[in-house]
PyMOL commands that place a pseudoatom at each C-alpha (Angstrom):
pseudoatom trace, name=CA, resn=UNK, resi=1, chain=A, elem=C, hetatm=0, pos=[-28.167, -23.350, 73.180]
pseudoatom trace, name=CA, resn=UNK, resi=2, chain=A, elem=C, hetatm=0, pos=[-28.999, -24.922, 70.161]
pseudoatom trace, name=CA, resn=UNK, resi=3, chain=A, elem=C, hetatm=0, pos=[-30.097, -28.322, 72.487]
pseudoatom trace, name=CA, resn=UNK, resi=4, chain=A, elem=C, hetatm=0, pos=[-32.316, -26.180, 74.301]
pseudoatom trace, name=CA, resn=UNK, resi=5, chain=A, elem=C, hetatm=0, pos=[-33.953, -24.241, 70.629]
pseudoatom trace, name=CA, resn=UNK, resi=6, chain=A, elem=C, hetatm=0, pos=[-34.988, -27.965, 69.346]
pseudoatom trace, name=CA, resn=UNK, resi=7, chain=A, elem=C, hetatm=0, pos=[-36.554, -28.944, 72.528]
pseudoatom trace, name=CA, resn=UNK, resi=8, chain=A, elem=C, hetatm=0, pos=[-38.360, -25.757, 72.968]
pseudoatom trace, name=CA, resn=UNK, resi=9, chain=A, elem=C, hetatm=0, pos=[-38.948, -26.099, 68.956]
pseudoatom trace, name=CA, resn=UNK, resi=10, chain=A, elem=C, hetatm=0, pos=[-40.562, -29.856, 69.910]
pseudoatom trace, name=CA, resn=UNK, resi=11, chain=A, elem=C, hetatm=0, pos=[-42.552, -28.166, 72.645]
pseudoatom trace, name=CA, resn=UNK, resi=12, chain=A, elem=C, hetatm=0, pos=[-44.622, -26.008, 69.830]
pseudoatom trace, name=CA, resn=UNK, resi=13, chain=A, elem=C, hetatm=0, pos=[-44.917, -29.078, 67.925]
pseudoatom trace, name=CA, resn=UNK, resi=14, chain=A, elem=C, hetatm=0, pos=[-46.398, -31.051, 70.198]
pseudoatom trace, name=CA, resn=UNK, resi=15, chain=A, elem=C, hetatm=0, pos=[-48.985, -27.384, 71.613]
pseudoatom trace, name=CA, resn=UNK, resi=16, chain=A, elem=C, hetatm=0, pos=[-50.337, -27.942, 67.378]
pseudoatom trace, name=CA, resn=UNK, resi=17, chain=A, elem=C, hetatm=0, pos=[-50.815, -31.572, 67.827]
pseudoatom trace, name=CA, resn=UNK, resi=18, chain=A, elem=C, hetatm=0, pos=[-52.494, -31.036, 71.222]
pseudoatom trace, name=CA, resn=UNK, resi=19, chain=A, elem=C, hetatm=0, pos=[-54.504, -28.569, 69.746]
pseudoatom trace, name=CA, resn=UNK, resi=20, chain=A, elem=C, hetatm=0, pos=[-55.475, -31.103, 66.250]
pseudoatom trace, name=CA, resn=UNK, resi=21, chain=A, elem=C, hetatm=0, pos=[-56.914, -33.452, 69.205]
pseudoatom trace, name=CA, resn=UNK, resi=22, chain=A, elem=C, hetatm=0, pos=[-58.869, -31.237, 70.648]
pseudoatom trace, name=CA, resn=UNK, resi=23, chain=A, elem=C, hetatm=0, pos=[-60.699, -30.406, 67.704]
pseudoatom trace, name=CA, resn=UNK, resi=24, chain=A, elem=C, hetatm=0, pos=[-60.985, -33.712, 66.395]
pseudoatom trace, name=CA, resn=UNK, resi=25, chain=A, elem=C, hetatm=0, pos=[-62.408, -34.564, 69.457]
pseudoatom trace, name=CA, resn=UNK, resi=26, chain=A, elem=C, hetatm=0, pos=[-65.161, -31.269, 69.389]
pseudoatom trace, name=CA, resn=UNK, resi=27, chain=A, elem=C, hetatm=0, pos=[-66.043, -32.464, 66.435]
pseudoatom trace, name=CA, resn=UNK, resi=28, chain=A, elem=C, hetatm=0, pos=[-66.943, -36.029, 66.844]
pseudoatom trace, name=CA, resn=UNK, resi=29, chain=A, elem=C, hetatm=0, pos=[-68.620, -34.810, 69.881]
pseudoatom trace, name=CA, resn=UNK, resi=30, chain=A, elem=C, hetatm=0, pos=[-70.327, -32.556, 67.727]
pseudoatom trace, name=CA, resn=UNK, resi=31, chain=A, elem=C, hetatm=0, pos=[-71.296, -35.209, 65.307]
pseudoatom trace, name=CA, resn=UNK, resi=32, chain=A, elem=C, hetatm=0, pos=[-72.744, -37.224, 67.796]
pseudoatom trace, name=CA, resn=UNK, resi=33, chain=A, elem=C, hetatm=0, pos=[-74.691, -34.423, 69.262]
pseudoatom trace, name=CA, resn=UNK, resi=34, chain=A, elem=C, hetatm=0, pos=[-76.196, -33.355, 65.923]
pseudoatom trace, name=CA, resn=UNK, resi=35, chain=A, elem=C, hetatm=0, pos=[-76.887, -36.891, 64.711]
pseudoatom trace, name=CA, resn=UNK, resi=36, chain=A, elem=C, hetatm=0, pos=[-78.490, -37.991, 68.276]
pseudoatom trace, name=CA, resn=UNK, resi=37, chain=A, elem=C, hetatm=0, pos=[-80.165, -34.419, 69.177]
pseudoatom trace, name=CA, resn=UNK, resi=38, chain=A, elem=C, hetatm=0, pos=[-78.578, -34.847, 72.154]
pseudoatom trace, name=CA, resn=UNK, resi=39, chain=A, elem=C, hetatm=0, pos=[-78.487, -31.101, 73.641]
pseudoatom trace, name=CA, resn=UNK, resi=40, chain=A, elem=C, hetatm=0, pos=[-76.508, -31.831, 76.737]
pseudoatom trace, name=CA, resn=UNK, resi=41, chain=A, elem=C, hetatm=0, pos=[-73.584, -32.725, 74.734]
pseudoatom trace, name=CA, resn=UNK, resi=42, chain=A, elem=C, hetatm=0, pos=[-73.786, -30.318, 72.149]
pseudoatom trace, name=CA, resn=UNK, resi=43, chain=A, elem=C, hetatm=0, pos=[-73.615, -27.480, 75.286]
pseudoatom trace, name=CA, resn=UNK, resi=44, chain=A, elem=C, hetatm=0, pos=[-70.730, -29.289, 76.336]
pseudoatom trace, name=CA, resn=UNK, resi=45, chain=A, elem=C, hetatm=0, pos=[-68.916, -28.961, 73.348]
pseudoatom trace, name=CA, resn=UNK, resi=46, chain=A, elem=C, hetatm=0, pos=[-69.314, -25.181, 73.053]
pseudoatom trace, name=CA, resn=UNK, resi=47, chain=A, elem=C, hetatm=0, pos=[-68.462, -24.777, 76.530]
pseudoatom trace, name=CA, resn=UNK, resi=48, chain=A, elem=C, hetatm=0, pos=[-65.216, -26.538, 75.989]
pseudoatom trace, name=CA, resn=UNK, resi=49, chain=A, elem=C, hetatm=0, pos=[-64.413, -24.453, 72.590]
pseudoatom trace, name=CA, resn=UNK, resi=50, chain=A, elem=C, hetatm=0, pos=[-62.639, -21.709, 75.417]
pseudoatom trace, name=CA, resn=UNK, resi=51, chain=A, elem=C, hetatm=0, pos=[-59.840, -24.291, 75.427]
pseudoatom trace, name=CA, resn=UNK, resi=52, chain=A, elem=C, hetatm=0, pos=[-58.660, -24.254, 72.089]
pseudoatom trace, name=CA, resn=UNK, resi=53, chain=A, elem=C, hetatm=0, pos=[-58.959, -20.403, 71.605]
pseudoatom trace, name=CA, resn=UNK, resi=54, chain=A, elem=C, hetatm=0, pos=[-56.462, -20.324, 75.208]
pseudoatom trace, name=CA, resn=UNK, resi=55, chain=A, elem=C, hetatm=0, pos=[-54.133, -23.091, 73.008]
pseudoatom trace, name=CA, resn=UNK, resi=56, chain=A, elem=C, hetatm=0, pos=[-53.956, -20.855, 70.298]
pseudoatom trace, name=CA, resn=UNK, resi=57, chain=A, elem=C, hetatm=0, pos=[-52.927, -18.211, 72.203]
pseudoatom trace, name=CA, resn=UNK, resi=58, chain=A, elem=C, hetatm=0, pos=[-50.346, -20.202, 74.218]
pseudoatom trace, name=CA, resn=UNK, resi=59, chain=A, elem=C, hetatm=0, pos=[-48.945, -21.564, 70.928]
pseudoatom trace, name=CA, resn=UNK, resi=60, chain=A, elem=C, hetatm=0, pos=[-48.796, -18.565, 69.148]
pseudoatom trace, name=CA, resn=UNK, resi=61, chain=A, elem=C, hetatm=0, pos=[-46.557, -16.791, 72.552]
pseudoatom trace, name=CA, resn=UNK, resi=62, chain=A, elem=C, hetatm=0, pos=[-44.204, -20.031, 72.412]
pseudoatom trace, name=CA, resn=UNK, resi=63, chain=A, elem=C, hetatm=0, pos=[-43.592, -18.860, 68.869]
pseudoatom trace, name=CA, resn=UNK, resi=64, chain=A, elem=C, hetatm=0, pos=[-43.361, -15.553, 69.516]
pseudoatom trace, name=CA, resn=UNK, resi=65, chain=A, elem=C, hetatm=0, pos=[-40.769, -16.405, 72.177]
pseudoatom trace, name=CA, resn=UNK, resi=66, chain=A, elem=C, hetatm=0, pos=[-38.836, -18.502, 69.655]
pseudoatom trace, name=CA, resn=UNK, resi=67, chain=A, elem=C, hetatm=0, pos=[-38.517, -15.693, 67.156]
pseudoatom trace, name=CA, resn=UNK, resi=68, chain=A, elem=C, hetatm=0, pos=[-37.650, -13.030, 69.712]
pseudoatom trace, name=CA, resn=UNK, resi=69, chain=A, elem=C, hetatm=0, pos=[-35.209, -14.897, 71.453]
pseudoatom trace, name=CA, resn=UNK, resi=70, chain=A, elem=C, hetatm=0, pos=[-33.756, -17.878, 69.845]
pseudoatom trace, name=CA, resn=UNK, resi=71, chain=A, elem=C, hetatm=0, pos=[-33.569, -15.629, 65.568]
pseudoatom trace, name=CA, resn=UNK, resi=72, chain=A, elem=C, hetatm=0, pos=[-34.461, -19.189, 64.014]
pseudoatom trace, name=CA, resn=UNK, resi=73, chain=A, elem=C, hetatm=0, pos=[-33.149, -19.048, 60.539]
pseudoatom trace, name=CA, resn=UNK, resi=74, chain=A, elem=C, hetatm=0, pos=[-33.853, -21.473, 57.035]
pseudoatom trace, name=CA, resn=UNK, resi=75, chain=A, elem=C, hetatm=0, pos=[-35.997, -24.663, 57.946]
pseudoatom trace, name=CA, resn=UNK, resi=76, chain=A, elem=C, hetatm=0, pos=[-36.583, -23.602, 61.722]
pseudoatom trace, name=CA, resn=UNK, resi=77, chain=A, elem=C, hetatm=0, pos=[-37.622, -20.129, 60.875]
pseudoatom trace, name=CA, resn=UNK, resi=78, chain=A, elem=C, hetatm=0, pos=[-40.153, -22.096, 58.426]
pseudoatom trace, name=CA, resn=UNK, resi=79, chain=A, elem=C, hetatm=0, pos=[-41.269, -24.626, 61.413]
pseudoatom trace, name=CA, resn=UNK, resi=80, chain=A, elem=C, hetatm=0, pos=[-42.294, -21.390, 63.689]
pseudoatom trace, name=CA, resn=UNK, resi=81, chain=A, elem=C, hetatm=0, pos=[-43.694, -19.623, 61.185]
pseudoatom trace, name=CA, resn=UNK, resi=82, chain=A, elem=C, hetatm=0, pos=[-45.824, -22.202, 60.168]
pseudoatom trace, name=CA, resn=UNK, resi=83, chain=A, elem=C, hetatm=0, pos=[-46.872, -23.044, 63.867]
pseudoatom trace, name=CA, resn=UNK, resi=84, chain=A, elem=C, hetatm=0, pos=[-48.287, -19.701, 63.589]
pseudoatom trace, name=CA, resn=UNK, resi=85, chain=A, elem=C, hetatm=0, pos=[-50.081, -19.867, 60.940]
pseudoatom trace, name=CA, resn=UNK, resi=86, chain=A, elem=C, hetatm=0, pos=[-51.365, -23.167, 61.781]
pseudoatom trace, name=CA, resn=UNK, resi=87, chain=A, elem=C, hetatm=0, pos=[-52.480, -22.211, 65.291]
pseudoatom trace, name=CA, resn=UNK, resi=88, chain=A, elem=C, hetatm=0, pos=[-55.210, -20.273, 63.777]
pseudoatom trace, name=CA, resn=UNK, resi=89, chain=A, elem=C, hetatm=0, pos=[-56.006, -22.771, 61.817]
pseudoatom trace, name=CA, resn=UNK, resi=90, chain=A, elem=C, hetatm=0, pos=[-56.625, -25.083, 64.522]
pseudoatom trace, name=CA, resn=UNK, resi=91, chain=A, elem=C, hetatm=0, pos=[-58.463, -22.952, 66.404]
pseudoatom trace, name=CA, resn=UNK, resi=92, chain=A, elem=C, hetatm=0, pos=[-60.942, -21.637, 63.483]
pseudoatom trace, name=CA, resn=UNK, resi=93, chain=A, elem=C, hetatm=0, pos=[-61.312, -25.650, 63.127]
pseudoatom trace, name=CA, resn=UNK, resi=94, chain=A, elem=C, hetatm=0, pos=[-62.581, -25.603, 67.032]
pseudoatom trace, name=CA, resn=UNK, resi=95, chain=A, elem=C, hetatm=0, pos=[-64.858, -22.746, 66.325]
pseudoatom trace, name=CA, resn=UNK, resi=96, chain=A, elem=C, hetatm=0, pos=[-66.239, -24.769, 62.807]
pseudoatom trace, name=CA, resn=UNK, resi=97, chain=A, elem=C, hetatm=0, pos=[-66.942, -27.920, 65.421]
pseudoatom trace, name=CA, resn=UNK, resi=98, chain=A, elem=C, hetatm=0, pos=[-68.784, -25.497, 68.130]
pseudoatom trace, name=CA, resn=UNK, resi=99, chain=A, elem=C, hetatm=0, pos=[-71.204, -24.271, 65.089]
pseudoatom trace, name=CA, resn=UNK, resi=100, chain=A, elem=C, hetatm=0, pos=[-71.805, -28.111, 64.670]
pseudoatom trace, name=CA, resn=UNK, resi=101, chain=A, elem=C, hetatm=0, pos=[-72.944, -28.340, 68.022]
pseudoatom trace, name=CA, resn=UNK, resi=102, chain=A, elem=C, hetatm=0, pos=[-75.210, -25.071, 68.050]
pseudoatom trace, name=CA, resn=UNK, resi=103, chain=A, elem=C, hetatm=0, pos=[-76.513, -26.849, 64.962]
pseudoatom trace, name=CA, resn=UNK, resi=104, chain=A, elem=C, hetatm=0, pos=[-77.797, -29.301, 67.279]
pseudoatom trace, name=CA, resn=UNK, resi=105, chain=A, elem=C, hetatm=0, pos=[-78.669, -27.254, 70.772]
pseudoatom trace, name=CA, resn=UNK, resi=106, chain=A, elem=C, hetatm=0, pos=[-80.992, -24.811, 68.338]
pseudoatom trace, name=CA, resn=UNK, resi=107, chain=A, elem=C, hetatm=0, pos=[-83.108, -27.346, 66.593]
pseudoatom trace, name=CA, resn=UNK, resi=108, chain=A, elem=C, hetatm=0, pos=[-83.733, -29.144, 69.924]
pseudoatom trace, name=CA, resn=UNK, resi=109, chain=A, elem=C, hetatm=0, pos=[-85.962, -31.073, 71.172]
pseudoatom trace, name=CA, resn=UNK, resi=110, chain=A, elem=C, hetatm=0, pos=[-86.390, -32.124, 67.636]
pseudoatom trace, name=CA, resn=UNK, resi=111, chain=A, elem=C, hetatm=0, pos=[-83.717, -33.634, 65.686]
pseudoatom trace, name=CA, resn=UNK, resi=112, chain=A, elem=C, hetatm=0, pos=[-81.871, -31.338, 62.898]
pseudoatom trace, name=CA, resn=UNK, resi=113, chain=A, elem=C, hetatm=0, pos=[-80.575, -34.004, 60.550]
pseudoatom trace, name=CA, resn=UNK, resi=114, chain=A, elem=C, hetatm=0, pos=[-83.390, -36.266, 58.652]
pseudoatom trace, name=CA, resn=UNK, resi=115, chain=A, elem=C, hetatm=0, pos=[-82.895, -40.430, 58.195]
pseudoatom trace, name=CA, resn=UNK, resi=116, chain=A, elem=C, hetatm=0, pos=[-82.725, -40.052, 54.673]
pseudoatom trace, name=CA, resn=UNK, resi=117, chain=A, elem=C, hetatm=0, pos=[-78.964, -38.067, 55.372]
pseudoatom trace, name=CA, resn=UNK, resi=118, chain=A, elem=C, hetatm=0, pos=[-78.458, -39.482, 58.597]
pseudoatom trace, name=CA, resn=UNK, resi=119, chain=A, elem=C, hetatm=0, pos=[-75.368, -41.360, 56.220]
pseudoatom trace, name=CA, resn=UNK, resi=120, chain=A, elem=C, hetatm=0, pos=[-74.069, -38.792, 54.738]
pseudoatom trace, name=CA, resn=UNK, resi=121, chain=A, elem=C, hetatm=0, pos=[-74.022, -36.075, 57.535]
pseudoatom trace, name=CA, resn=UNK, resi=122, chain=A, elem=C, hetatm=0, pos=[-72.577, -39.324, 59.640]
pseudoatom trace, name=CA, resn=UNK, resi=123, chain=A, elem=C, hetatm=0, pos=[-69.525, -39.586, 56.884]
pseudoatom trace, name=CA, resn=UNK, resi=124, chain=A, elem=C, hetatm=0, pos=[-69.246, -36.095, 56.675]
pseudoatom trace, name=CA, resn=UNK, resi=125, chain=A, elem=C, hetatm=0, pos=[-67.960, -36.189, 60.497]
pseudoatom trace, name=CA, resn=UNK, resi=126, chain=A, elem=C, hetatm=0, pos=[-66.195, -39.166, 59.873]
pseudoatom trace, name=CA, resn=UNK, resi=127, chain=A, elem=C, hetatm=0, pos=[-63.781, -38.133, 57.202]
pseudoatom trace, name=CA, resn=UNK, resi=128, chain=A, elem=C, hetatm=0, pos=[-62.840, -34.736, 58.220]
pseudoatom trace, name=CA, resn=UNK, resi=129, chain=A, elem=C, hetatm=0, pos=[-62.048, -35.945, 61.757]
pseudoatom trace, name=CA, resn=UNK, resi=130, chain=A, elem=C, hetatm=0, pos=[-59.882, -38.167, 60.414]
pseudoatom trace, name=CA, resn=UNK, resi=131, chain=A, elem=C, hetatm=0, pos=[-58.636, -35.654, 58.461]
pseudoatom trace, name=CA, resn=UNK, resi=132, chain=A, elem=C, hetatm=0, pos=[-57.566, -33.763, 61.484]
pseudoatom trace, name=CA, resn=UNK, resi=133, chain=A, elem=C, hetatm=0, pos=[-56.261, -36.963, 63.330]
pseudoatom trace, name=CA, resn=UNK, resi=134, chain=A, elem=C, hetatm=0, pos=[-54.044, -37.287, 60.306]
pseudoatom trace, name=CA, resn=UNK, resi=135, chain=A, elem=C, hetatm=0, pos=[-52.817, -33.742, 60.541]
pseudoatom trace, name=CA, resn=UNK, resi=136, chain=A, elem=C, hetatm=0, pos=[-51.683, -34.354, 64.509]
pseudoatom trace, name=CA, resn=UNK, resi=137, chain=A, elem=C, hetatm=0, pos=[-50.019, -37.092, 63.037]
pseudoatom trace, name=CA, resn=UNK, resi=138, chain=A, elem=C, hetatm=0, pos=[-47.999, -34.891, 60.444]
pseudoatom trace, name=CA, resn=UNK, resi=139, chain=A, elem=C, hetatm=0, pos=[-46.901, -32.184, 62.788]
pseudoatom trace, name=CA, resn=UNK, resi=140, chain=A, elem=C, hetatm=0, pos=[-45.840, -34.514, 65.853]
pseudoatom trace, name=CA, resn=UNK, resi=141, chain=A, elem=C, hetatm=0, pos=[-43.421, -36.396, 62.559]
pseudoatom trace, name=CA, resn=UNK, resi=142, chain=A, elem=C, hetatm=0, pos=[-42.877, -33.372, 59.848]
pseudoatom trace, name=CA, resn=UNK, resi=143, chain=A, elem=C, hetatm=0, pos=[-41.135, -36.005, 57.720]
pseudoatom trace, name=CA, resn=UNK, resi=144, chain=A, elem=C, hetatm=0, pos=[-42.685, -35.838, 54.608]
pseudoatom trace, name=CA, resn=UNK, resi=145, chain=A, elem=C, hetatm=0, pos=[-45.407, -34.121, 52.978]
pseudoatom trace, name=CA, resn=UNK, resi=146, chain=A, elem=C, hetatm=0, pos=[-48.833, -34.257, 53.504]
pseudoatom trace, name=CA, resn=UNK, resi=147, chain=A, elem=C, hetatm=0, pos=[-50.767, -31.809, 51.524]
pseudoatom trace, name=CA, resn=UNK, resi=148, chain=A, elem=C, hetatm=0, pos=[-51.163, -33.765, 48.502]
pseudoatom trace, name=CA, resn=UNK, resi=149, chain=A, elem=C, hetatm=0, pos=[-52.817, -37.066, 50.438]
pseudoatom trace, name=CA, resn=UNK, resi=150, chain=A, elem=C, hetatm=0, pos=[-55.333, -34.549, 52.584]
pseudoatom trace, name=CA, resn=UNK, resi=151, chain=A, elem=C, hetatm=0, pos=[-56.234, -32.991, 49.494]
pseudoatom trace, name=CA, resn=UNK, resi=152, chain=A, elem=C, hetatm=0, pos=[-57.201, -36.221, 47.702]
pseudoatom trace, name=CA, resn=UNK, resi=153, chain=A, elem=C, hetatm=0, pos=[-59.202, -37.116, 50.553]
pseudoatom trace, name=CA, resn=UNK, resi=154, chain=A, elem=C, hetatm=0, pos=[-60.970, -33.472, 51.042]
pseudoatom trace, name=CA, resn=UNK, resi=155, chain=A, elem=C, hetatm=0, pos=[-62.815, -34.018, 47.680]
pseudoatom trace, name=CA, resn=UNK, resi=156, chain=A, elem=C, hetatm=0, pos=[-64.883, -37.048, 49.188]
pseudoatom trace, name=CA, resn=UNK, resi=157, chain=A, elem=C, hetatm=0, pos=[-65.770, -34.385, 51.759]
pseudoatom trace, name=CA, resn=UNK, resi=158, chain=A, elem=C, hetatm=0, pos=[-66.552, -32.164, 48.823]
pseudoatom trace, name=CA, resn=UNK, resi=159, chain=A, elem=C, hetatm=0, pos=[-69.080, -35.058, 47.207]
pseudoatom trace, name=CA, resn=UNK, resi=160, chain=A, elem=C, hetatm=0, pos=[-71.174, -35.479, 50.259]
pseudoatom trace, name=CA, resn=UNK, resi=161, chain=A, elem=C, hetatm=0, pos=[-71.548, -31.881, 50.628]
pseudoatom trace, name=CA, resn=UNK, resi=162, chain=A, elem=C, hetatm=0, pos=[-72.937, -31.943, 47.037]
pseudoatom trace, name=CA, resn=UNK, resi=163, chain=A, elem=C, hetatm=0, pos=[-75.207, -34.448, 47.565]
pseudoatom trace, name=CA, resn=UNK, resi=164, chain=A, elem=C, hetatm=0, pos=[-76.335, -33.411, 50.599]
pseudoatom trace, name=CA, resn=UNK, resi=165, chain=A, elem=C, hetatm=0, pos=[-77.095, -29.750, 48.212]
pseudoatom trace, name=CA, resn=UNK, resi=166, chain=A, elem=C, hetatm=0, pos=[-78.710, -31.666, 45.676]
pseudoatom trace, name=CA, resn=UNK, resi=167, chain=A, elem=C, hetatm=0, pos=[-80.953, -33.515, 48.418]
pseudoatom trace, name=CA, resn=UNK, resi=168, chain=A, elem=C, hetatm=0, pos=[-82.253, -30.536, 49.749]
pseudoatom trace, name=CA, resn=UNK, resi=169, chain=A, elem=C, hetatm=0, pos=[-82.930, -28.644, 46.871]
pseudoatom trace, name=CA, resn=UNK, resi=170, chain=A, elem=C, hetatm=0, pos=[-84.660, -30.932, 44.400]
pseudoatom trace, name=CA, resn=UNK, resi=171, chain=A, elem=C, hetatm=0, pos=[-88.975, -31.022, 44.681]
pseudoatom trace, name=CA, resn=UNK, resi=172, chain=A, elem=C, hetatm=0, pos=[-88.926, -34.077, 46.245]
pseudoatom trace, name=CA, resn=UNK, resi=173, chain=A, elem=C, hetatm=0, pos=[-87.498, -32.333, 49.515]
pseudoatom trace, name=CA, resn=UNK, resi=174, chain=A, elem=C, hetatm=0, pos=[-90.071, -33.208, 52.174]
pseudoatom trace, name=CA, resn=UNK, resi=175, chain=A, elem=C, hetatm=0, pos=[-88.839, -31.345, 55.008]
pseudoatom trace, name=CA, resn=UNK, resi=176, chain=A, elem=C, hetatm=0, pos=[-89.252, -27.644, 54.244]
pseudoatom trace, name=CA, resn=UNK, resi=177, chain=A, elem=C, hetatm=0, pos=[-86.949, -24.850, 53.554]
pseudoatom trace, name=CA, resn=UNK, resi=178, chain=A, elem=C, hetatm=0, pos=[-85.981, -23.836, 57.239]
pseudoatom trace, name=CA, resn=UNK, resi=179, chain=A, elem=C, hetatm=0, pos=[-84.814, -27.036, 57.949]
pseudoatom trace, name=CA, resn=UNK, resi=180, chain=A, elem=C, hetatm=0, pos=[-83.118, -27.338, 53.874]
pseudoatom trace, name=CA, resn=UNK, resi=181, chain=A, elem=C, hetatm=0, pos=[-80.862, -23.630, 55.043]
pseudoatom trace, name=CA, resn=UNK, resi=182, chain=A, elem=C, hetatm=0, pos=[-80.070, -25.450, 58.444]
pseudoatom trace, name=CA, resn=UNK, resi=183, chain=A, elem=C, hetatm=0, pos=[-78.479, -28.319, 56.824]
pseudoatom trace, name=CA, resn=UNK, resi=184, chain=A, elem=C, hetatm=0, pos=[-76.697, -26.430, 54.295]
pseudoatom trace, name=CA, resn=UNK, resi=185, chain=A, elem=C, hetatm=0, pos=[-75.140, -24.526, 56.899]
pseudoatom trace, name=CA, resn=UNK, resi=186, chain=A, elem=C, hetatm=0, pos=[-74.265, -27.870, 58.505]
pseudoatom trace, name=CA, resn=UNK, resi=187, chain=A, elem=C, hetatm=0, pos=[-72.534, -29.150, 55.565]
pseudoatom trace, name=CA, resn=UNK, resi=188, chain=A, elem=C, hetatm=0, pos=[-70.637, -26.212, 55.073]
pseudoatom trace, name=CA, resn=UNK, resi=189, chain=A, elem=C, hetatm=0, pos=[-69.241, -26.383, 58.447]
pseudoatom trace, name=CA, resn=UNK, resi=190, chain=A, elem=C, hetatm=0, pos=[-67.567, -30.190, 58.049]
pseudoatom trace, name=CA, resn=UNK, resi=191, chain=A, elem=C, hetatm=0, pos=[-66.402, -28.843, 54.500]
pseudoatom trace, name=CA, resn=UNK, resi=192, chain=A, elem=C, hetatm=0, pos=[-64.968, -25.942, 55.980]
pseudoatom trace, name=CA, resn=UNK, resi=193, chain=A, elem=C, hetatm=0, pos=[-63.219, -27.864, 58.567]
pseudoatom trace, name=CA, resn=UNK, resi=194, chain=A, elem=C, hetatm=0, pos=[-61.675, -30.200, 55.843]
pseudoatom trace, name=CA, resn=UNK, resi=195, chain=A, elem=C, hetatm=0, pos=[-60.555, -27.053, 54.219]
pseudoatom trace, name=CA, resn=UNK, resi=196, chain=A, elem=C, hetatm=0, pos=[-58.978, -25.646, 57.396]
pseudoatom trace, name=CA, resn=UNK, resi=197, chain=A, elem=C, hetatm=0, pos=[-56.998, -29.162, 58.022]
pseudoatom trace, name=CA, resn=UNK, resi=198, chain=A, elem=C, hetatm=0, pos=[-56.025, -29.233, 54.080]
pseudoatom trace, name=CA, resn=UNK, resi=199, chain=A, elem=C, hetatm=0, pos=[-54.565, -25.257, 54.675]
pseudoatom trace, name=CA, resn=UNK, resi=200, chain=A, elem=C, hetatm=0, pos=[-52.460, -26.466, 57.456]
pseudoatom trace, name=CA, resn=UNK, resi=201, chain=A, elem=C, hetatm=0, pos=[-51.392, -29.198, 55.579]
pseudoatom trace, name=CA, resn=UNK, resi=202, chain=A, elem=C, hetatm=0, pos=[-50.348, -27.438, 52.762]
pseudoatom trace, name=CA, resn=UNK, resi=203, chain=A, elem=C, hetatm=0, pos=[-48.381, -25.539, 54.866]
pseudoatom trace, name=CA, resn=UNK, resi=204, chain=A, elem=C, hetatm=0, pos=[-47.079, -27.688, 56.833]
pseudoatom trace, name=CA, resn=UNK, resi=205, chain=A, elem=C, hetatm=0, pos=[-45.315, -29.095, 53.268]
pseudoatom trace, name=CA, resn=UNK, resi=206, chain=A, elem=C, hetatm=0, pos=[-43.968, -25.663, 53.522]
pseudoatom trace, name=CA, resn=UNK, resi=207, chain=A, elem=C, hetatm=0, pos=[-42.137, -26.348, 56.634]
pseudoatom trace, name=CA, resn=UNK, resi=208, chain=A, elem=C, hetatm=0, pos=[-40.645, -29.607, 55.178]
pseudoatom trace, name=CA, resn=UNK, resi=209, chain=A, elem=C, hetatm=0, pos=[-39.734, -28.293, 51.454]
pseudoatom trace, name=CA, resn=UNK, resi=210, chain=A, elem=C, hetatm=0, pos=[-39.233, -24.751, 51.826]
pseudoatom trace, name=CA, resn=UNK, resi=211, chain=A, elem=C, hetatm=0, pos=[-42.340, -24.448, 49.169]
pseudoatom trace, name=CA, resn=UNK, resi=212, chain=A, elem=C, hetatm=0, pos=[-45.457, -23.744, 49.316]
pseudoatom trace, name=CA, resn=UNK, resi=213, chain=A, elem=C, hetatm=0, pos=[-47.172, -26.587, 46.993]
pseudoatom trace, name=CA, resn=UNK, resi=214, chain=A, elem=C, hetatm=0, pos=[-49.698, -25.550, 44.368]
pseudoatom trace, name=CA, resn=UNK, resi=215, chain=A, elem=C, hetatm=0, pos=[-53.233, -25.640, 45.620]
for i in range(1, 215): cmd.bond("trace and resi %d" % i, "trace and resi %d" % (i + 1))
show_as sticks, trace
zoom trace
């Protein structure tokens, strides 16, 4: 019985990671789509956001399942719950990627994102996927904790936001304010999907420790 808990246990691991990869994949796509204006990609990105929200919901009934019928207790009870709680994660990190990519279908045929950030809004994309990739990598081996290294790197996502604030908002700003509120929505959706992966990571330390680490 308890043979058959771990490898159902493994199962929901491996639904989270499955789920990390899809929206680390979104958002590159995203990034790409918003960096290039390329429309056609950007559509298929928010057509393929369906997929995550039908992960989350398959993860969250393999959990449900586990708590129903297997009565997990101590560290195991702490791995379901946090599959749970990470599922929605994951999936509001999916939605976060698909408002990258409406970013880019709405301000076509023109491109959204100016060559003077083209860098920033490029690094932006680059860190928090691998953010994300890192977080697969966690839950497939919840070894050790992760919080405190995804936190570190979250405030170089925190930076470029900033400077892509200050950019747009001193009088030098050449590009007028429609197109300033458009990329300060932008930013804010890589920061918030940093923030998401740096939730899940914190409590995904949970799972491992049994505490919750100090944010």
């Amino acid at each position: 019985m308890r043979e058959e808990f771990h490898t159902q246990l493994n199962g929901l691991r491996e639904q989270l990671a499955l789920m990390c990869d899809l929206a680390v994949a979104a958002l590159r796509s995203a990034g790409r789509a918003v960096l290039e204006g390329d429309v056609d990609l950007a559509r298929q990105v928010l057509a393929a956001d369906v997929e995550l929200d039908r992960a989350r919901d398959r993860c969250e009934e393999s959990a449900q399942q586990l708590l129903a019928l297997q009565a997990p207790v101590a560290r195991d009870l702490r791995l379901v719950l946090t599959a749970l709680y990470c599922a929605n994660k994951l999936e509001r990190m999916g939605d976060l990627a698909a408002h990258v990519a409406d970013a880019a279908r709405l301000a076509h045929p023109d491109r959204l994102v100016p060559a003077q950030l083209e860098r920033e809004f490029a690094e932006l994309g680059r860190i928090a996927a691998e953010m994300a990739e890192r977080l697969a990598g966690f839950i497939r081996h919840p070894d050790r904790c992760c919080f405190a290294e995804l936190e570190e790197t979250d405030r170089a996502v925190d930076t470029l936001y900033a400077d892509v604030m200050r950019t747009i908002t001193t009088g030098h700003w050449a590009h007028g304010v429609s197109t300033a509120t458009s990329l300060a929505l932008l930013g804010r959706y890589y920061e918030r999907f940093a923030d998401q992966a740096v939730s899940a990571a914190r409590r995904l330390d949970f799972a491992v420790t049994g505490e919750i680490p100090a944010a």
